[in-house]
N, C-alpha and C positions, 0 to 999 in steps of 0.2 A: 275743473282745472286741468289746462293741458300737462300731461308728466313732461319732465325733463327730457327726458330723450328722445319723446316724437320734439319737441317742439326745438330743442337744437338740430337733428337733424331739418325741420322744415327748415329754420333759418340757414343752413350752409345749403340746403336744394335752392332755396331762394336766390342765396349770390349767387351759386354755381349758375342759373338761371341769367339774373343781368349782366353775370359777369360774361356769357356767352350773349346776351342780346342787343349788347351796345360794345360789344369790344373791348372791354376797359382795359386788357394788356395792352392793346395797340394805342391806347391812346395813352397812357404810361409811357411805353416807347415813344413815340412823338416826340412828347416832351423831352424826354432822356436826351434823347438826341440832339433835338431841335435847341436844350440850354448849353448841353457840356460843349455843342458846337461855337456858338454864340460864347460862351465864356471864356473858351479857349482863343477863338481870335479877338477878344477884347483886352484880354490880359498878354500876348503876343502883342495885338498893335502898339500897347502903350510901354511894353519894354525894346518893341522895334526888334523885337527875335524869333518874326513869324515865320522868318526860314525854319524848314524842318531840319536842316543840320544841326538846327539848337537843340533838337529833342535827341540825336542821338549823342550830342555832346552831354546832355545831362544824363544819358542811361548807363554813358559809358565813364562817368566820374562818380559815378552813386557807388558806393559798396555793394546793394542791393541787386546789383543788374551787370554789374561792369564783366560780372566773368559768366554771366549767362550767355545763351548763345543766340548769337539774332539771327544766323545766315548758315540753314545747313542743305549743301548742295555737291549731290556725287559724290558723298560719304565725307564729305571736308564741311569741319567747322568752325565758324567765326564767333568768339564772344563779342558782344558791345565794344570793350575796349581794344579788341584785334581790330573790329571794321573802324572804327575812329582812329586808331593809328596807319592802318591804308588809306583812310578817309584823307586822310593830310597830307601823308606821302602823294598820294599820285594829287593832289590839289597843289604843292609845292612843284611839282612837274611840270601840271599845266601853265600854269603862273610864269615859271622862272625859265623853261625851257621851249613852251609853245607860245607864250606872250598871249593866256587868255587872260581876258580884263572882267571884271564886275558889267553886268547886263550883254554881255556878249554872247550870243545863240551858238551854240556847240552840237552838231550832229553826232548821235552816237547810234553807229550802226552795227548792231547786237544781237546775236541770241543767247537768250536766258543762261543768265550765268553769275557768278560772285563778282566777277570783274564787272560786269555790267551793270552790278549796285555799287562798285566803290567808284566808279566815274562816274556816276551821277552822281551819288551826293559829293565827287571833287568837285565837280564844278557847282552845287548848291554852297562848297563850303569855300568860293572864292566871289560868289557874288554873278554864277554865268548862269546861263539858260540852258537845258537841253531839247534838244528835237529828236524825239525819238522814232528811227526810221524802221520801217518794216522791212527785216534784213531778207524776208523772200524777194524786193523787188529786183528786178532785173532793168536793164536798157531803158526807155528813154519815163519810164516812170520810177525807177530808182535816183534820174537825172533830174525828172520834175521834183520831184520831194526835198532833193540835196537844195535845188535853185532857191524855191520857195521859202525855202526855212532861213534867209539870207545868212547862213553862214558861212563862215571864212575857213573853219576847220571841220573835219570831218574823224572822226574817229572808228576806226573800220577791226571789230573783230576777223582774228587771219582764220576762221571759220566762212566767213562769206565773202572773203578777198577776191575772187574769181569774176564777181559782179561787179568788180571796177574796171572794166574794160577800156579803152583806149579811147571808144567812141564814148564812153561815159565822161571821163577824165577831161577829154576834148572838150567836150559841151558844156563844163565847168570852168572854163581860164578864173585862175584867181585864187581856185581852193585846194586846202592843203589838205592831202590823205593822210591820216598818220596811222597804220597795220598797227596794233596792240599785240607784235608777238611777243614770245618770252622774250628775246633779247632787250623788244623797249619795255617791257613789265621789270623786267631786272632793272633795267635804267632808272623808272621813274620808283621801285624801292629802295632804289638808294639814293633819294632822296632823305634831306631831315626831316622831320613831320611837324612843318611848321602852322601854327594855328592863326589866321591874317585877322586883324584888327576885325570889328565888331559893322566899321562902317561901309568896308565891302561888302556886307549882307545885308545895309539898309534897306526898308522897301517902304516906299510912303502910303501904302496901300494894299488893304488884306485880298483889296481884285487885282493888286497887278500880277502880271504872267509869271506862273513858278515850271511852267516846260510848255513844250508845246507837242500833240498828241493828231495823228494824221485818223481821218475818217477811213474806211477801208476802199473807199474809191470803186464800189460795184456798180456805179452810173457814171463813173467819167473818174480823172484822176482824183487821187486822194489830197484832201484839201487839210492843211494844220490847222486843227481849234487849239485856243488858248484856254491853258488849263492856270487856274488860279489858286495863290494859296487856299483862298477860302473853300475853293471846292476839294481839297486836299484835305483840308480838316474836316467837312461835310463826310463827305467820304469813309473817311478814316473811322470815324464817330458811326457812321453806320452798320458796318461789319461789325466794331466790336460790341457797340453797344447794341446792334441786331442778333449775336451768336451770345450775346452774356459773355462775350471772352473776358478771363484774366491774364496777368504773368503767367502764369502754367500752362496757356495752349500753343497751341502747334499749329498754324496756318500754311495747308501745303495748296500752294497752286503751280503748274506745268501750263498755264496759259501764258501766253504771249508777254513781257512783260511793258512792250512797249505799245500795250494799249492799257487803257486806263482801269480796265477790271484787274488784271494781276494785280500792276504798281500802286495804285491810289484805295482801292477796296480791300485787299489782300494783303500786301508786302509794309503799306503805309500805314494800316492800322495794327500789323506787329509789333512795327517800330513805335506808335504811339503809346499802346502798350509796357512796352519792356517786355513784350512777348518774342516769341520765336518765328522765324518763314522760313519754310521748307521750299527751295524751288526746284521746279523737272527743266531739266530741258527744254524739251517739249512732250506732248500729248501724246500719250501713243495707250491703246488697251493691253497691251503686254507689259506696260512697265509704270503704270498709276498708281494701280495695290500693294505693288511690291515696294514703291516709293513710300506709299502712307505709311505701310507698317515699318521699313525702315527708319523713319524720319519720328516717328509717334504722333504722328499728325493728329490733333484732335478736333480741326475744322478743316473740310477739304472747297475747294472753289471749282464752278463747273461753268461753262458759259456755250452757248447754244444746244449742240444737239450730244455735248458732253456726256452727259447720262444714258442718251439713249445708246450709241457706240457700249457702253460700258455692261449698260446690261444684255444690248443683245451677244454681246463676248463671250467665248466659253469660259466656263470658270477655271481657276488655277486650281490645283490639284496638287497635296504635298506628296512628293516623289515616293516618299518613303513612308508615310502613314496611311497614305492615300485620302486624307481628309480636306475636304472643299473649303476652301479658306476665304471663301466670299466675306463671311465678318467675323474674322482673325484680325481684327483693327480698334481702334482707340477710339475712331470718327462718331463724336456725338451731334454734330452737326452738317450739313452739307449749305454753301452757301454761294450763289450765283444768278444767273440771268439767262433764261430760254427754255430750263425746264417743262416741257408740254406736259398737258393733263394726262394724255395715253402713256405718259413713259414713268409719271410722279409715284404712283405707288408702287411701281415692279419696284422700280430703282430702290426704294425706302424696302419695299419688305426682301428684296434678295440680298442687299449689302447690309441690313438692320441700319439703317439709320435714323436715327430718332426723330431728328429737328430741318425741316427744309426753309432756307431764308432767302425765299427769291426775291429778288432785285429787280426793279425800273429804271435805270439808268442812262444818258447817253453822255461821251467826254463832254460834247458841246451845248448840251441841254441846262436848262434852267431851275430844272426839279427835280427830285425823286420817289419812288415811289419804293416801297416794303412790303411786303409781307410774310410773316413766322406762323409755319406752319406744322403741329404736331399729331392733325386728326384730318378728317377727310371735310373738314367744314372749309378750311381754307385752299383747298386743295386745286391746281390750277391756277389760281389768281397772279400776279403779279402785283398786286396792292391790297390793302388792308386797311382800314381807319375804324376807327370808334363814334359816338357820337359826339364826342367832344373835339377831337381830331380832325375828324371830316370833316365837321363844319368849317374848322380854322383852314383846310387844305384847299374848301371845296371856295373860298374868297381869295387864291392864290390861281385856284388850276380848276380847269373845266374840262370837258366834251364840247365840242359844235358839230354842229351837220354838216355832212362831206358833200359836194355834188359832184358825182362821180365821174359825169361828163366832162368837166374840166379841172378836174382833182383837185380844190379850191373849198376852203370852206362855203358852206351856202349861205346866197344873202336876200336878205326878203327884197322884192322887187320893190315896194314901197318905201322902207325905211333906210334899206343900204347895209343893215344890220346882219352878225351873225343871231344863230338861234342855238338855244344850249341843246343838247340831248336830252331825254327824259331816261329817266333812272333805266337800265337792263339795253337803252337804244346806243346803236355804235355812233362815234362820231371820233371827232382829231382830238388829241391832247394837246393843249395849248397853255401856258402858265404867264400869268403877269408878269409885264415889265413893268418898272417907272418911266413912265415915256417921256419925261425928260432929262433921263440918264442912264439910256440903255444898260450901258455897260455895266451898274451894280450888277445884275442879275443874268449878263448876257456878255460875256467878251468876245465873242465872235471867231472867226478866221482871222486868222495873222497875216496881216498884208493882203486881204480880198475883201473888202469893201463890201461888193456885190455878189458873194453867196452871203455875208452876215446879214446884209437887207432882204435877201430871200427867204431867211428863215422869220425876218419878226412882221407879224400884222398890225396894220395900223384899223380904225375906226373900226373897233369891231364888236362893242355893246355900245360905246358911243364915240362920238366926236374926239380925236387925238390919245384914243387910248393906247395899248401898246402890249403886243402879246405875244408870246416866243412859239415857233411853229411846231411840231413833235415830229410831223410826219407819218405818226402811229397813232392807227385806229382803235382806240378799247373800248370798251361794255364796263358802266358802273353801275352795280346793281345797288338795292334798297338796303341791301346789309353792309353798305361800304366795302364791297369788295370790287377789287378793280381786274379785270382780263383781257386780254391781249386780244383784236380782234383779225384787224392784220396790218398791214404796211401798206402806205397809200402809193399804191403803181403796182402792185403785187393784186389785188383785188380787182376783178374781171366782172365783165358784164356780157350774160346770157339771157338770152331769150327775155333779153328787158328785166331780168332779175339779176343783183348783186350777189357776186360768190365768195367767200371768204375764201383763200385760200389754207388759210391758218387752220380754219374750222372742218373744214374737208378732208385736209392732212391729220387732223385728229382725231376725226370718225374713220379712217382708213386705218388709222394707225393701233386702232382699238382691236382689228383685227387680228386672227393667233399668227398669220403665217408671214404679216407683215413687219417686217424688221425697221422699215424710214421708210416714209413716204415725204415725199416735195412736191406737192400741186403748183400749176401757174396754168393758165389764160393762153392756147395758141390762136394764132392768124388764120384762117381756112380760106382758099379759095371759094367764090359766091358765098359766103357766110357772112353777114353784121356782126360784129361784136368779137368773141375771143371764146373758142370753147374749150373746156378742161380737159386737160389733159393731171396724168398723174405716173410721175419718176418716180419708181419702186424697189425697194430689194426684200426679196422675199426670203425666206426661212428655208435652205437648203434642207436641215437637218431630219424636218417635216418627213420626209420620205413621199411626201402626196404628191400622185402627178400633177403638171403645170396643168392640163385644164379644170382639173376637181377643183384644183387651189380657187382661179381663177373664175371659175363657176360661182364656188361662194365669194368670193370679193366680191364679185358682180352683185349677189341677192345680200348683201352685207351693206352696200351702198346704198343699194337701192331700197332697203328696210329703214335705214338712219339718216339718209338724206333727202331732203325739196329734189325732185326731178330733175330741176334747172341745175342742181349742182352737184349731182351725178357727174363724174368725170366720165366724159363719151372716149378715152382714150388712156390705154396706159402703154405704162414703157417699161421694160425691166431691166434696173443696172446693174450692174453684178457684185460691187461692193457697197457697204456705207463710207458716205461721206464721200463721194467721187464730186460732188458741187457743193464744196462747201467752201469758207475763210478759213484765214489761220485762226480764228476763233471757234472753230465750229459750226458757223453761222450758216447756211442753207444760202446756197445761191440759185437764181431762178436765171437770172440775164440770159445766159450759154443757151438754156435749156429753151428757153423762149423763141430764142434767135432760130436755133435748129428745127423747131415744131414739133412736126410727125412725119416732117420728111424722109422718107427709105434713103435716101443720097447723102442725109446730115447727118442721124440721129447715132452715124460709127459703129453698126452693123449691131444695135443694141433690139432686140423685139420689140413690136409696137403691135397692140392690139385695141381694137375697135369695140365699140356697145353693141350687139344687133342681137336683136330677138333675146331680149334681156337676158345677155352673158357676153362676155369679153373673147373677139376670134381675132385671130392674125390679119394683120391691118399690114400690106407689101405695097412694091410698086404699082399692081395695075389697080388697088383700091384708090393709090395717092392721086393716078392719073384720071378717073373716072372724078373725083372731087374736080382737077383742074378743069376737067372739062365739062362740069357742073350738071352730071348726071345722078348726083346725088346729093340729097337735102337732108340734113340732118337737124 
């Protein structure tokens, strides 16, 4: 007879065993998500109170929640019932003194701030639409965006007032600016705070438009996707029920909130909650820690290259104990989208952060994708499934083969078909439509027709099926984990081989002296194809000369990388994040355009591969390329 206690311990080595071999949290989560989402808009459709102004209306007439605080921003807080009675006030303003009406599109151009949550849910709580405009734009793409979003009003914090220019204003006949200074903030709270009938927030439909959310426009202007209730609850449902949040957390994000990772991941699963959001202004590494621990943040949001910025920062230092207050914080979780594998566990073990919950996301995409990660097994990933899960995911959403020549999925010359990827091979993510009702699962650009057609495939396992494009290349491997491979038009071709730029930047980035790295694909005179180049900021504090540095990057690349995808060129920037988005996000376009050219590159270093180590790459190397005395 086995004794009791080998044989309980085999039994918990055992689950502990399947419960690692099939995923069973993650496909728990699934569920979780995938019903409380489903329940919540079935029991909204059928009370007709899928507005989310109904959920703050109810947190803020509960006992339980009313004098909690939803909104704490630059040391000012708002309870539940504070933001519901602004919530009305400036919604009776709109209404009664700018004549907006129920389904009317409202520009509100904003940076992060409390005001810029009480006008949006005024106008969710009259029945209007918001466009939420990216307040960095300037000239005739701040004009594209006001046009497009066909609205008639415009809402302009007196923060970014300077970018309404004459020729902006001009290029608009018809719409009205209205500056949200104090003088018309004192206006519109003295209004009553009146609560409008139940039928101005009708919606006959959990997909019609609850705002509309612009692309970041890094290949041409930024185009408005329709964001839908449903994907507002999708959303919402997955933050909290991805972090385990309850009422007690603290959700601080300083990202942008007029994209859809702050407001709909972040700020909308507080509110569904009865929890609390902390918001920054903006992003900045001097002022994020000091925020969290301010605020008691106990879930922070990160999106691009957020983490890395953070950790390569020097740390704060209290003045007067002189103790490193790296994790001096409450953060039990970190939760976001862009996290790289070179940066996941500095970031986790120098801030101590327990729980990383990256995100698959896009405003105008179809699907989403999770993964929670507390050990180094999930580590990198950007999705997660179980064996129950995946299966159900993997009848939803696939991989196909990319042909890189025409950046198109591949299609068998005989059948017309795409072809899936095998398990660990890259291909697009692509997730089903109903193809004969796009719209459930795809609401498109608002008023553009023809990019919503560009994103969905038609016949592509057979005859009239109908499939949403991603644009993003991943790798799903056997254990249902999903990773980021890279971005289709960002992925270069060398010497007849495929280079990931993603993958490249992440072997660089492994490096000690290396702070961000941005790979992309340049043009060369007599050259096919696109050779790598690689945008650097290296690690000052290092004390090593630039060529030792540069010596080992070279035998660093050349240990961990295929040949072909060796970057033959680097560039050294002087700061991070000199090409990025207001999200963080790594941009490549600029850098592409510029090359390696000494005339472009704004007097930044560029150095060459020769005799395996990285030399000063100047004008008469650039010239001896144009005049094609050099084959690389």
């Amino acid at each position: 007879m086995v004794p009791l206690p080998v044989a309980a311990a085999s039994v918990v080595a055992g689950a502990a065993y399947l419960n690692a071999r099939f995923s069973l949290p993650h496909d728990l989560l699934f569920f979780r998500i995938s019903t409380a989402t489903l329940l919540s808009l079935i029991r909204a459709r059928r009370a007709d109170n899928i507005n989310l102004f109904y959920v703050l209306e109810k947190h803020a007439r509960d006992k339980a929640t009313a004098a909690r605080p939803l909104i704490l921003f630059e040391g000012r807080s708002h309870t539940y019932a504070e933001t519901y009675d602004r919530v009305l006030r400036y919604s009776s303003w709109l209404r009664e003194r700018l004549g907006v009406r129920e389904h009317d599109v409202v520009a509100l151009d904003y940076q992060n701030s409390d005001d810029f949550i009480f006008l949006w849910f005024a106008l969710w709580a009259i029945g209007a639409k918001p466009a939420f405009i990216n307040h960095n734009l300037q000239g005739s793409a701040l004009a594209h965006c006001l046009r497009v979003s066909s609205a008639r009003l415009a809402i302009v914090d007196p923060r970014v007032a300077h970018s309404l220019t004459d020729d902006v204003r001009r290029s608009l006949p018809g719409m009205e600016f209205v500056v949200f200074s104090p003088t018309v903030e004192a206006q519109a709270l003295r209004q009553e705070p009146v609560r409008y009938p139940d039928a101005v927030r009708s919606e006959s439909d959990y997909i019609n438009m609850a705002l509309l959310i612009y692309t970041s426009g890094t290949t041409g202007m930024p185009k408005p996707a329709v964001v839908s209730w449903a994907k507002i609850y999708m959303a919402s449902n997955m933050s909290a029920k991805g972090t385990n949040a309850t009422r007690d957390d603290i959700f601080y994000t300083c990202m942008p909130l007029y994209h859809s990772a702050a407001s709909c991941l972040a700020f909308c699963s507080a509110l569904c909650l009865g929890a609390t959001g902390a918001i920054g202004r903006r992003f900045s590494t001097k002022t994020f820690w000091k925020e969290v621990r301010e605020t008691q943040a106990t879930v922070i949001q990160y999106v691009g290259e957020t983490c890395r910025y953070l950790t390569v920062a020097p740390p704060e230092i209290d003045p007067v104990t002189g103790e490193n207050l790296d994790k001096k914080h409450r953060v039990r979780a970190a939760m976001g989208n862009g996290l790289r594998p070179d940066v996941w566990d500095r970031f986790k073990d120098r801030f101590g952060i327990d729980t990383i919950y990256e995100i698959y996301a896009a405003t105008e995409g179809a699907a989403g994708l999770w993964n929670v990660s507390r050990n180094s097994f999930g580590k990198g990933a950007i999705g997660r499934f179980g064996l129950v899960s995946g299966a159900v995911v993997g009848r939803r959403s696939t991989l196909v083969r990319v042909d890189n020549e025409t950046e198109q999925p591949w299609r068998d010359p005989e059948t017309g078909f795409c072809q899936r990827s095998k398990a660990g091979e890259p291909g697009e993510f692509i997730t089903r439509l109903p193809a004969e009702d796009i719209k459930q699962r795809f609401q498109g650009y608002y008023g553009n027709e023809a990019a919503t057609n560009s994103k969905i495939l038609r016949d592509v396992f057979e005859k009239g099926d109908a499939w949403f494009r991603s644009g993003d290349v991943l790798r799903w491997d056997k254990d249902g984990r999903i990773y980021f491979h890279d971005r289709i038009g960002d992925t270069y071709r060398w010497k007849s081989e495929n280079v990931s730029t993603a993958e490249v930047a992440q072997i660089l980035g492994l490096h000690a002296a290396v702070q961000e790295a941005n790979v992309y694909g340049v043009q060369l005179p007599h050259h096919d194809g696109r050779a790598g180049c690689a945008a650097l900021v290296l690690d000052k504090a290092s004390g090593l000369p630039e060529k030792k540095v540069l010596d080992s990057l070279a035998a660093h690349a050349r240990a961990s990388l295929p040949r072909y995808a060796v970057p033959l060129f680097v560039r050294l920037i002087k700061e991070v994040g000199t090409q990025t988005t207001s999200t963080n996000k790594q941009q490549k376009q600029v850098l592409r355009e510029q090359s390696v050219d000494p005339a472009k590159v704004q007097g930044d270093p560029v150095f060459w591969l020769k005799d395996g180590t990285y030399v000063p790459f100047g004008r008469d190397e650039w010239r001896a390329l144009q005049r094609g005395d050099v084959k690389l």
